[in-house]
N, CA, C and O atoms as a printed pandas DataFrame, in Angstrom:
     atom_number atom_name residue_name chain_id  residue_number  x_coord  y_coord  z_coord
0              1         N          UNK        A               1  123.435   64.792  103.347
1              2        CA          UNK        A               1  122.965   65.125  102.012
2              3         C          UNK        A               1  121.678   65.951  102.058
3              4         O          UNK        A               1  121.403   67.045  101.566
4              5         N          UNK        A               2  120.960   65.071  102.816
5              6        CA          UNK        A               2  119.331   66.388  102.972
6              7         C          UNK        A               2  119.675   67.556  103.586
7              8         O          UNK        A               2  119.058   68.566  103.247
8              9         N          UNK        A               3  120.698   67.654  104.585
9             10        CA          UNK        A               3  121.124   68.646  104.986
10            11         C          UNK        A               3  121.379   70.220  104.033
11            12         O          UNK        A               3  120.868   71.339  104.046
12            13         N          UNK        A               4  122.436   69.543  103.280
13            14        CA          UNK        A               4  123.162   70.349  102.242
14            15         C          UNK        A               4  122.138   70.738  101.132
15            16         O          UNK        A               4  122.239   71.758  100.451
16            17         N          UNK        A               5  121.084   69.758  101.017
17            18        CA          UNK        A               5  119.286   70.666   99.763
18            19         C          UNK        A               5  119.121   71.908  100.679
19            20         O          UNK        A               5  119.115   73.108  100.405
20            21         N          UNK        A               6  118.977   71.190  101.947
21            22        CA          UNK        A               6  117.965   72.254  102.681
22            23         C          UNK        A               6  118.382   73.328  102.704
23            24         O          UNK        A               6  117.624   74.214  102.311
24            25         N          UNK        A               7  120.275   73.842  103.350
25            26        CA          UNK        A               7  120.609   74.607  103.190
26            27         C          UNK        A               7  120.812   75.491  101.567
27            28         O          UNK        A               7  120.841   76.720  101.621
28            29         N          UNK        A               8  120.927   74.889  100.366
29            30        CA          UNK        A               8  120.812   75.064   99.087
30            31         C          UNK        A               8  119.535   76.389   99.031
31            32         O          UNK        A               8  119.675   77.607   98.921
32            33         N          UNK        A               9  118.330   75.564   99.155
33            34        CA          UNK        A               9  117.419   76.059   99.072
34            35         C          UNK        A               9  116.887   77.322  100.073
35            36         O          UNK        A               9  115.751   77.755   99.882
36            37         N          UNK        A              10  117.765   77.926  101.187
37            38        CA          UNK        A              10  117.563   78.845  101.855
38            39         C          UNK        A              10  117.762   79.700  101.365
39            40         O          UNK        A              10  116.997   80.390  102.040
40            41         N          UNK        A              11  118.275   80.548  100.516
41            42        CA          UNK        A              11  118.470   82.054   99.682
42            43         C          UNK        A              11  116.845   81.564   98.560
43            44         O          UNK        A              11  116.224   82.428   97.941
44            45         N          UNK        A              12  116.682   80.935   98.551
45            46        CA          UNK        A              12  115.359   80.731   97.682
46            47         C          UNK        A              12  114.589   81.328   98.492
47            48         O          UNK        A              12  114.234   82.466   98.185
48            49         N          UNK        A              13  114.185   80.824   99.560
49            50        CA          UNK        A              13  113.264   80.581  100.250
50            51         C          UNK        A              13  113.268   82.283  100.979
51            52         O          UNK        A              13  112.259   82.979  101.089
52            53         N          UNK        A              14  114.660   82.675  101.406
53            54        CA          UNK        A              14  114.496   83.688  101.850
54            55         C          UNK        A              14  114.355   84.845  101.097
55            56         O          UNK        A              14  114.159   85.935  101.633
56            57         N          UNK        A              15  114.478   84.623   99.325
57            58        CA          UNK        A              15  113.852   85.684   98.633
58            59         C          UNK        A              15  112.830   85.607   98.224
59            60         O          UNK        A              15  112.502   86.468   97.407
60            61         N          UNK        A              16  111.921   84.627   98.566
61            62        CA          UNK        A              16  110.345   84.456   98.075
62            63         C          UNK        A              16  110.233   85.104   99.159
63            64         O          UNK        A              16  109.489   86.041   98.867
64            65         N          UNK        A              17  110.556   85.201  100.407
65            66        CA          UNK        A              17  109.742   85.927  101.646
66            67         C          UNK        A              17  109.830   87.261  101.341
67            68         O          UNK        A              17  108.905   87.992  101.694
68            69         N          UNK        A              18  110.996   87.824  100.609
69            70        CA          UNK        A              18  111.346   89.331  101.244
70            71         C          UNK        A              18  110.047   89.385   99.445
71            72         O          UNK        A              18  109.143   90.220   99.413
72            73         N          UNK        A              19  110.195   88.702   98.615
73            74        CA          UNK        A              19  109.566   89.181   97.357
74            75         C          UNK        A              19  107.717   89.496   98.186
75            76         O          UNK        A              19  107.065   90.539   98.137
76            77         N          UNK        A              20  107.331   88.148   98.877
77            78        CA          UNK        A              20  105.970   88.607   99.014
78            79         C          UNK        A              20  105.953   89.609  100.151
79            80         O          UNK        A              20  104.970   90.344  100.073
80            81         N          UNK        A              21  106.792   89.875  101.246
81            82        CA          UNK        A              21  106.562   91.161  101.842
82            83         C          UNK        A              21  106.627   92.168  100.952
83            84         O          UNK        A              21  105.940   93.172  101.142
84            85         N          UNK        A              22  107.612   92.040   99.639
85            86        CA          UNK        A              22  107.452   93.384   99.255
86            87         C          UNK        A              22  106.002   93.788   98.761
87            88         O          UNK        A              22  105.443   94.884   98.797
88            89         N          UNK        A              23  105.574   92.585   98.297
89            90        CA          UNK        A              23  103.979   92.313   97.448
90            91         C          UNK        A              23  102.954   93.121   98.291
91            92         O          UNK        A              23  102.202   93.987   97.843
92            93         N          UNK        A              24  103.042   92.696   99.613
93            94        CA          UNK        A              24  101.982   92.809  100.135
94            95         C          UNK        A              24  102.201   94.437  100.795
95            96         O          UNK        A              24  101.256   95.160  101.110
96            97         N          UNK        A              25  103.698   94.824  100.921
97            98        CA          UNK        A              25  103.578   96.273  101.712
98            99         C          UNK        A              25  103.609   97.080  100.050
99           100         O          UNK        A              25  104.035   98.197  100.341
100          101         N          UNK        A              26  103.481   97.075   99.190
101          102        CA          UNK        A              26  102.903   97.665   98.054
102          103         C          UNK        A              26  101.468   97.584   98.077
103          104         O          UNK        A              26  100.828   98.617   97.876
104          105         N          UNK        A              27  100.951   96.635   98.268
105          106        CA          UNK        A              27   99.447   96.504   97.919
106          107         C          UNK        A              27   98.959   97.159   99.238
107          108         O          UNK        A              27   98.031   97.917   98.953
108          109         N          UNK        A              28   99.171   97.166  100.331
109          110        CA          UNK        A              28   99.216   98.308  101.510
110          111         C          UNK        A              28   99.075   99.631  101.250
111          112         O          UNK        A              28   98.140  100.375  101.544
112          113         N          UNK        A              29  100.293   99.905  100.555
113          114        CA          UNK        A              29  100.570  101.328  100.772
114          115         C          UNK        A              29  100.128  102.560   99.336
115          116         O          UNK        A              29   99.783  103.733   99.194
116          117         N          UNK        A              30  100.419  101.374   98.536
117          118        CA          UNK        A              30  100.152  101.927   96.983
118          119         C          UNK        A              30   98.066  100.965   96.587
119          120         O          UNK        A              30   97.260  101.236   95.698
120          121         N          UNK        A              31   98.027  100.501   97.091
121          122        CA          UNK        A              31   96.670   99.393   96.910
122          123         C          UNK        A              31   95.359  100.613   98.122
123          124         O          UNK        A              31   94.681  101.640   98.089
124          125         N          UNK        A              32   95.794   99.410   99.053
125          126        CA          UNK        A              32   94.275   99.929  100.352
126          127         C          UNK        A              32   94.606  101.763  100.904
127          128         O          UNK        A              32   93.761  102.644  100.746
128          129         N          UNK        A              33   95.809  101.976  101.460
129          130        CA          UNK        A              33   96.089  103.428  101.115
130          131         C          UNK        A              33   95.708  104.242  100.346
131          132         O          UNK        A              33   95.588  105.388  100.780
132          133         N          UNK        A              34   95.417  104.005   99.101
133          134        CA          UNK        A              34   95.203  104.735   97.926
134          135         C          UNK        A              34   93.538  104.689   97.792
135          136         O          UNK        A              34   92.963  105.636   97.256
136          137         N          UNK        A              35   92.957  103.798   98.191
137          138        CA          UNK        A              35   91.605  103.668   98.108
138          139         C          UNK        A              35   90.841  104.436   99.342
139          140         O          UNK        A              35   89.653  104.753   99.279
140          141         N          UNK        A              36   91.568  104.654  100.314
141          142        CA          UNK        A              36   90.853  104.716  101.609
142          143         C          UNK        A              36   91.151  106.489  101.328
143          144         O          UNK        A              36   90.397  107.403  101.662
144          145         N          UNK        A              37   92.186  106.579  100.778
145          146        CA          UNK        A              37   92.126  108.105  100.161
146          147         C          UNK        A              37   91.504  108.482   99.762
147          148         O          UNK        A              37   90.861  109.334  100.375
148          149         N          UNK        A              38   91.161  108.146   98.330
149          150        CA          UNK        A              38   89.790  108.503   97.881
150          151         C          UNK        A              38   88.598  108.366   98.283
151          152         O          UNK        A              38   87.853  109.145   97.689
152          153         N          UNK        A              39   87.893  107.496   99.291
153          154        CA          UNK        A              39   86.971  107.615  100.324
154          155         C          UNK        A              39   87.266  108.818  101.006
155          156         O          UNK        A              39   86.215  109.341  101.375
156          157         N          UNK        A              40   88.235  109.451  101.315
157          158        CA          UNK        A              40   88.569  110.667  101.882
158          159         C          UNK        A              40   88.372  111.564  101.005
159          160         O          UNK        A              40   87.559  112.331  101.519
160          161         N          UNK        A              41   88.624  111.918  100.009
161          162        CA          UNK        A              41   88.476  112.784   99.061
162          163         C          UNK        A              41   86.808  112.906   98.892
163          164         O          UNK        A              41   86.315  114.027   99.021
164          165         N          UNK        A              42   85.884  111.688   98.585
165          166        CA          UNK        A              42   84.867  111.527   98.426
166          167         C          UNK        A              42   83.850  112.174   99.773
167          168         O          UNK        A              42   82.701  112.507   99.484
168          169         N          UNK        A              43   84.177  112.276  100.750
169          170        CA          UNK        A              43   83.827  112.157  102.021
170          171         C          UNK        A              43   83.677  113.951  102.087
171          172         O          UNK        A              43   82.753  114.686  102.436
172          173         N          UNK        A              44   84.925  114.184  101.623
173          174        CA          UNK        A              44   85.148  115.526  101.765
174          175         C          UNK        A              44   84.704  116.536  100.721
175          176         O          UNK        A              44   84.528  117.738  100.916
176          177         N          UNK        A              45   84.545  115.853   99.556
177          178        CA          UNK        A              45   83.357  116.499   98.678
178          179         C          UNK        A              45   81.798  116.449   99.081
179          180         O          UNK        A              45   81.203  117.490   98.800
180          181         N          UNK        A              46   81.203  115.676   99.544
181          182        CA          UNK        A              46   80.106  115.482   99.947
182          183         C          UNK        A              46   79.673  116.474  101.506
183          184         O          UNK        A              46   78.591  116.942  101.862
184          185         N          UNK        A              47   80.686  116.500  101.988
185          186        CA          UNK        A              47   80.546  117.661  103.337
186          187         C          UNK        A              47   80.414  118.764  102.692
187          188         O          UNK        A              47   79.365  119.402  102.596
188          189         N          UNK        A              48   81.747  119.121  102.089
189          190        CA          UNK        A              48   81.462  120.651  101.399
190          191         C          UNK        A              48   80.411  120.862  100.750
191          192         O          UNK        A              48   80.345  122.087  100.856
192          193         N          UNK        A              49   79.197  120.445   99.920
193          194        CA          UNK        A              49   78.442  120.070   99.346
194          195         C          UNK        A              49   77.170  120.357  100.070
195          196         O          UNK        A              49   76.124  120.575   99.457
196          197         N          UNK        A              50   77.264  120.358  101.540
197          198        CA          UNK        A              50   76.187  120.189  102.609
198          199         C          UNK        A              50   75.277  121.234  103.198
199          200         O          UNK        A              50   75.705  121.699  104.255
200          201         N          UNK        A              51   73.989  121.777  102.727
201          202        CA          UNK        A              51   74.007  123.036  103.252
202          203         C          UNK        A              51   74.038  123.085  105.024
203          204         O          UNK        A              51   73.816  122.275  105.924
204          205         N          UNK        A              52   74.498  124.703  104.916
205          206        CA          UNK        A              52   74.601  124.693  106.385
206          207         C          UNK        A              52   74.314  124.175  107.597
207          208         O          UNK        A              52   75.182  123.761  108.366
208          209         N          UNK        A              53   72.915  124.169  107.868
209          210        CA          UNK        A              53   72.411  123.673  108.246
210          211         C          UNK        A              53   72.076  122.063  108.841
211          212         O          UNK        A              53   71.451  121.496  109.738
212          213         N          UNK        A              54   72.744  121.846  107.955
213          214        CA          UNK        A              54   73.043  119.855  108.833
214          215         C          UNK        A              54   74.166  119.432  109.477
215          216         O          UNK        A              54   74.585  118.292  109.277
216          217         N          UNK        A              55   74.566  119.980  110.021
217          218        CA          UNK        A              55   75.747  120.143  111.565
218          219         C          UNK        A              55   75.152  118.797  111.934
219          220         O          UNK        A              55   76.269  118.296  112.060
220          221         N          UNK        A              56   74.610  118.123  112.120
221          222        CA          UNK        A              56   74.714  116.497  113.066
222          223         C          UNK        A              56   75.134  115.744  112.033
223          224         O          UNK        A              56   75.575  114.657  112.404
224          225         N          UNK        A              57   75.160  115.955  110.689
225          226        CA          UNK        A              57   75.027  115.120  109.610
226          227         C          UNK        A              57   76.778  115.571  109.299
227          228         O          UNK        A              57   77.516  114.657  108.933
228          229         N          UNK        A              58   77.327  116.884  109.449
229          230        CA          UNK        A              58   78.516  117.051  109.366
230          231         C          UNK        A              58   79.282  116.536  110.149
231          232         O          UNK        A              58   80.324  116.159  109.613
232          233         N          UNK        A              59   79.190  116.312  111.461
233          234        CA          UNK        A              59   79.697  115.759  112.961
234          235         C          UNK        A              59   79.784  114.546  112.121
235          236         O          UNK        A              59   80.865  114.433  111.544
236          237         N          UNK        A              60   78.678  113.351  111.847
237          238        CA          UNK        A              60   79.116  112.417  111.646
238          239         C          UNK        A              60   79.970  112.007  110.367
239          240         O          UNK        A              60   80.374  110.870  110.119
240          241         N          UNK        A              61   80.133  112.960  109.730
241          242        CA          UNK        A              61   81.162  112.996  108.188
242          243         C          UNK        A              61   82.416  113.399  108.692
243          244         O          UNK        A              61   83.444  113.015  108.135
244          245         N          UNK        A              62   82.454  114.262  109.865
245          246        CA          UNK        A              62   83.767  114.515  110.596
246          247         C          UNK        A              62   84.205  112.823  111.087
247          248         O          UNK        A              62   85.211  112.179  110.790
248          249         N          UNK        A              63   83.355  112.545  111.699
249          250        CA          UNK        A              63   84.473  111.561  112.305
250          251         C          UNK        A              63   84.667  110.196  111.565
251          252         O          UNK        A              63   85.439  109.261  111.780
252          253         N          UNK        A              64   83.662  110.413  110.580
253          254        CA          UNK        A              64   84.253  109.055  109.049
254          255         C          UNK        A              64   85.679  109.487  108.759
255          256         O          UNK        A              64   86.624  108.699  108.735
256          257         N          UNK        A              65   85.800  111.220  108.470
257          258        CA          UNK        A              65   87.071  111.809  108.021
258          259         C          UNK        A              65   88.376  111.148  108.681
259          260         O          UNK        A              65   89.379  110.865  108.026
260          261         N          UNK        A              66   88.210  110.897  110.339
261          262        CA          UNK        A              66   88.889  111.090  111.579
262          263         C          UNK        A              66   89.389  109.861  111.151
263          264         O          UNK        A              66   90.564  109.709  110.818
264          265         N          UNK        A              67   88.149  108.552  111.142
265          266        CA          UNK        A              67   88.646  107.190  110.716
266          267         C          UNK        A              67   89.463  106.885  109.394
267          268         O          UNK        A              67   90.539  106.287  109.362
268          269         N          UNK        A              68   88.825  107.360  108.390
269          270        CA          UNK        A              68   89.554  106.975  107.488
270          271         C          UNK        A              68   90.960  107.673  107.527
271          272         O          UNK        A              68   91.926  106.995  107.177
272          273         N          UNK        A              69   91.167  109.050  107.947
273          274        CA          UNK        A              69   92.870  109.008  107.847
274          275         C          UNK        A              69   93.181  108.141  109.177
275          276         O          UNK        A              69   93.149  107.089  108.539
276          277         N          UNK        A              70   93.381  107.825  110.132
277          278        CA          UNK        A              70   93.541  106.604  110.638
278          279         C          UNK        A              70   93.845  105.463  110.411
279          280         O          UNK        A              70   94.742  104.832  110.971
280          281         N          UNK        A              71   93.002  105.023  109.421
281          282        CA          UNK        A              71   93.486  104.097  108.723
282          283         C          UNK        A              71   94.667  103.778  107.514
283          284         O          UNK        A              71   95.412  102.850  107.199
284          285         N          UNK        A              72   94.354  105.108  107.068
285          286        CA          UNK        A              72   95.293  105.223  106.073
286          287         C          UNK        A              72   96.861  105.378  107.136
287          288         O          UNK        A              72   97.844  104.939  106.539
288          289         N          UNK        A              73   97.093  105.797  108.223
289          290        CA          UNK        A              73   98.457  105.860  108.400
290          291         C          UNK        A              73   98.221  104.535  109.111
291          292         O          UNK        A              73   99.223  103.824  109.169
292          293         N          UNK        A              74   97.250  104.110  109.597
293          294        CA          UNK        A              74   97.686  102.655  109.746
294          295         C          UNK        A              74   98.407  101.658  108.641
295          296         O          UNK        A              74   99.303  100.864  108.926
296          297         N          UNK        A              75   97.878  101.839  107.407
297          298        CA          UNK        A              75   97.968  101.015  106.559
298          299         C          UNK        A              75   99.285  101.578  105.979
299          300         O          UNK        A              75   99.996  100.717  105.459
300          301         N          UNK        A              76   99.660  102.577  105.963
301          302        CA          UNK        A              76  100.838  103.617  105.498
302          303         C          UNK        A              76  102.474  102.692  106.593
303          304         O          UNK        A              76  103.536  102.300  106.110
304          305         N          UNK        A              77  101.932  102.622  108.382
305          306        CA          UNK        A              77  102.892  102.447  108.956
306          307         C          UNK        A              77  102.800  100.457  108.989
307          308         O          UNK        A              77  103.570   99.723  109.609
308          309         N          UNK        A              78  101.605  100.023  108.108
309          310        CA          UNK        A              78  102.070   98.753  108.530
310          311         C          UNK        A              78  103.167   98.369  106.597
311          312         O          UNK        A              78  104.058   97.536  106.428
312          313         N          UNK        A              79  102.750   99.062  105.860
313          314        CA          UNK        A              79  103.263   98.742  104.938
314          315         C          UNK        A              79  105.115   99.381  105.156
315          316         O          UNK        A              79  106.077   98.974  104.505
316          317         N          UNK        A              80  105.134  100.286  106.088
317          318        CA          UNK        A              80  106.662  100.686  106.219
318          319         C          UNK        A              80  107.330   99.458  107.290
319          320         O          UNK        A              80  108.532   99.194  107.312
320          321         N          UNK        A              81  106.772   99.095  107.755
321          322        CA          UNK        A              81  107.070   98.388  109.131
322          323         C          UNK        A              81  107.232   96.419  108.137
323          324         O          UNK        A              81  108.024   95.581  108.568
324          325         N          UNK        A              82  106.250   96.124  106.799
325          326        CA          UNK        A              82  106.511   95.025  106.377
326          327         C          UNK        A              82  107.927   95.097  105.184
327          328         O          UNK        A              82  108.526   94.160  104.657
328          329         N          UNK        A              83  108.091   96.242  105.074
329          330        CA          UNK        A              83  108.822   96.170  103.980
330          331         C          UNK        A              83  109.562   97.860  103.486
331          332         O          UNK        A              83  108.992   98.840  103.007
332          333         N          UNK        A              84  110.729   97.688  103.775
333          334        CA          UNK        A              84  111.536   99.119  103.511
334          335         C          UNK        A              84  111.459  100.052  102.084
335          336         O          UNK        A              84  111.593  101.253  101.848
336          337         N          UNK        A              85  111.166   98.825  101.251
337          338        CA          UNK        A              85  111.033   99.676   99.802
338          339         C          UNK        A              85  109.953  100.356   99.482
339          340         O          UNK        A              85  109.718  100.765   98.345
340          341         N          UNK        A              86  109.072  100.553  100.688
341          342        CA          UNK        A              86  107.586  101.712  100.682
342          343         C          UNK        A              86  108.503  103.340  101.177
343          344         O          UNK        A              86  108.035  104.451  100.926
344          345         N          UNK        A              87  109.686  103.139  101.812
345          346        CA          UNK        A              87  110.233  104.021  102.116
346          347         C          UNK        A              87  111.051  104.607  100.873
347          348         O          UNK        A              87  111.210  104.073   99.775
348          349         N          UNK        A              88  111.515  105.800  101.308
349          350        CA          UNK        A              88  112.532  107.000  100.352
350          351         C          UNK        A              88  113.566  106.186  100.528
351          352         O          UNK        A              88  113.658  105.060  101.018
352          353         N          UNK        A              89  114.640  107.216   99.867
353          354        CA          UNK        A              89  115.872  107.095   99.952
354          355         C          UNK        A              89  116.547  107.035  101.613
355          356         O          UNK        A              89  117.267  106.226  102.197
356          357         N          UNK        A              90  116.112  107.906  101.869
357          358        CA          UNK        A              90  116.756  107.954  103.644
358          359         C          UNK        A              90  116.018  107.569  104.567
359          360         O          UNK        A              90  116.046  107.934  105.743
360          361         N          UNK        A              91  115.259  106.740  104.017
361          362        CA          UNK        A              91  114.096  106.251  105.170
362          363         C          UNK        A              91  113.086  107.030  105.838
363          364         O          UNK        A              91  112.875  106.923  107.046
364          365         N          UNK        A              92  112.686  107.527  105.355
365          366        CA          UNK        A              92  111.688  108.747  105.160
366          367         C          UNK        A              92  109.966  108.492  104.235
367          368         O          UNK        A              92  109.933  108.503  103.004
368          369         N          UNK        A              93  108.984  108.332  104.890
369          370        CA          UNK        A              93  108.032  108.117  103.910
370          371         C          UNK        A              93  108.141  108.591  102.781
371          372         O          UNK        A              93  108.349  109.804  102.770
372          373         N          UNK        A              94  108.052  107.866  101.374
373          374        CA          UNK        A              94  107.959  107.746  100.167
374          375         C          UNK        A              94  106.673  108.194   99.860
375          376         O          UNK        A              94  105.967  107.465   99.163
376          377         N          UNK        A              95  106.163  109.475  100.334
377          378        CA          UNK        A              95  104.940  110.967   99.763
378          379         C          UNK        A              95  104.731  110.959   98.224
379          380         O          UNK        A              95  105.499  111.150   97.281
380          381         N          UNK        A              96  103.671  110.725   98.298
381          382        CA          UNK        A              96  103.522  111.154   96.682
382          383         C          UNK        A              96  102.272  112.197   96.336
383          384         O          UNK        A              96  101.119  111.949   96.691
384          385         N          UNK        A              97  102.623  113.326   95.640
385          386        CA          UNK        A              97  102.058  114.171   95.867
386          387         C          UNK        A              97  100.322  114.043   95.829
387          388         O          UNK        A              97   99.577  113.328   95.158
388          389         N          UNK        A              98  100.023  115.245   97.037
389          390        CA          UNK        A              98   98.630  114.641   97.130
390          391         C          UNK        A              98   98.530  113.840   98.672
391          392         O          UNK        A              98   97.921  114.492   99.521
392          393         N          UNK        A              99   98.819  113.116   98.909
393          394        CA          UNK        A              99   99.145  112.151   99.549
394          395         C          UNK        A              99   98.379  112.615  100.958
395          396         O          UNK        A              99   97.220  112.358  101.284
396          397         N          UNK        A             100   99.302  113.319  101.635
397          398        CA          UNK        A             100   98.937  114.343  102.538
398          399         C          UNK        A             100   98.083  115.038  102.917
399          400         O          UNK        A             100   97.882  115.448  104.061
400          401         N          UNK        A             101   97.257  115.309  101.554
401          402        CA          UNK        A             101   96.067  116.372  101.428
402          403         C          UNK        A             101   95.047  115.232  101.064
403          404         O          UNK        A             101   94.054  115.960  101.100
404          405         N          UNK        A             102   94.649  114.271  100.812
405          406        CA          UNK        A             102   93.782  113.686  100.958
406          407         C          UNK        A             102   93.396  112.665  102.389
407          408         O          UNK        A             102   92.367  112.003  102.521
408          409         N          UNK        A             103   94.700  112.780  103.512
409          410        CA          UNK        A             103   94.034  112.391  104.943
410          411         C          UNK        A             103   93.570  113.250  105.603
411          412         O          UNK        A             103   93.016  113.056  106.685
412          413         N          UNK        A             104   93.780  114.771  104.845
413          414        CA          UNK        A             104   93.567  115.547  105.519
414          415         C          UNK        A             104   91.998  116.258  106.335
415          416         O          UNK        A             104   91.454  117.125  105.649
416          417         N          UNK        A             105   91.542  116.042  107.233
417          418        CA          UNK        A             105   89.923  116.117  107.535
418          419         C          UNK        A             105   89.565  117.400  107.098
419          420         O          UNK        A             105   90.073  118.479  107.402
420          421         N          UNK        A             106   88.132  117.020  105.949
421          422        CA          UNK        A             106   87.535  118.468  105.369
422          423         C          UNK        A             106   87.101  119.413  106.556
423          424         O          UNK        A             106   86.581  120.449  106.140
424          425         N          UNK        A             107   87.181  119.320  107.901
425          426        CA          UNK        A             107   87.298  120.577  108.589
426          427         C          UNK        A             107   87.961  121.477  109.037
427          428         O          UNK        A             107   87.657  122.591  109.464
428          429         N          UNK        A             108   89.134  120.819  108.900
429          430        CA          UNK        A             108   90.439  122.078  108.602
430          431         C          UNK        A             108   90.359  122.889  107.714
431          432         O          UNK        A             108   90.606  124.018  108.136
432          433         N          UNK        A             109   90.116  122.851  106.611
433          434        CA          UNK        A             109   89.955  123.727  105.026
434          435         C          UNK        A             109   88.650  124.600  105.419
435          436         O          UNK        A             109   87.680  124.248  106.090
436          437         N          UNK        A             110   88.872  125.637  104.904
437          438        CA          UNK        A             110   87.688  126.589  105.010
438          439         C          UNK        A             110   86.651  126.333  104.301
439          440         O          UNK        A             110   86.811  125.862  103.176
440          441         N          UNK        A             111   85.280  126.604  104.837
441          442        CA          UNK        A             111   84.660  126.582  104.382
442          443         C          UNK        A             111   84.191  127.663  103.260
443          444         O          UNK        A             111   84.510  128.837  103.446
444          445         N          UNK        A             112   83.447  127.308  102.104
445          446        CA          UNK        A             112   82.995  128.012  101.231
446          447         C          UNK        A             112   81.454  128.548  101.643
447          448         O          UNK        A             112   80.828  129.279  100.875
């Protein structure tokens, strides 16, 4: 009889799991992703911003740049890796525009 609850209660149990993986690879990918972006964006306004002249002060805004996209595909590949519905249709990162261009390090882009 306890047998037959326990088994009862396994499609429960195994859709509360897949529900909070989905929870948490959203709050990943659409949550800390999205924030660590805009630290990128922010990062990269403040360089451009810089007069010439402070090259040690740019070096170290370069490699905040370096970290934070880092992180972001960290947080990008742990949210694909907890949960498939961060992915496209064909299993393909789920890009949303922008996306791309804000890991992108403000020393690639030309300077003004």
């Amino acid at each position: 009889m306890a047998i037959r609850h326990a088994r009862a209660g396994q499609p429960q149990c195994a859709s509360l799991s897949r529900d909070e993986r989905d929870r948490i690879g959203s709050e990943l990918h659409d949550g800390v992703a999205q924030v660590l972006a805009g630290v990128s964006l922010l990062v990269s306004s403040v360089a451009a911003r810089l007069p010439p002249d402070t090259e040690p002060l740019r070096d170290e805004l370069a490699r905040i740049q370096q970290l934070l996209t880092q992180s972001i595909e960290s947080c990008r590949s742990l949210a694909h890796a907890v949960t498939p519905s961060v992915t496209g249709p064909t299993g393909s990162s789920a890009e949303r525009p922008g996306d791309s261009d804000a890991a992108e390090p403000f020393g690639s882009a030309t300077r003004e």
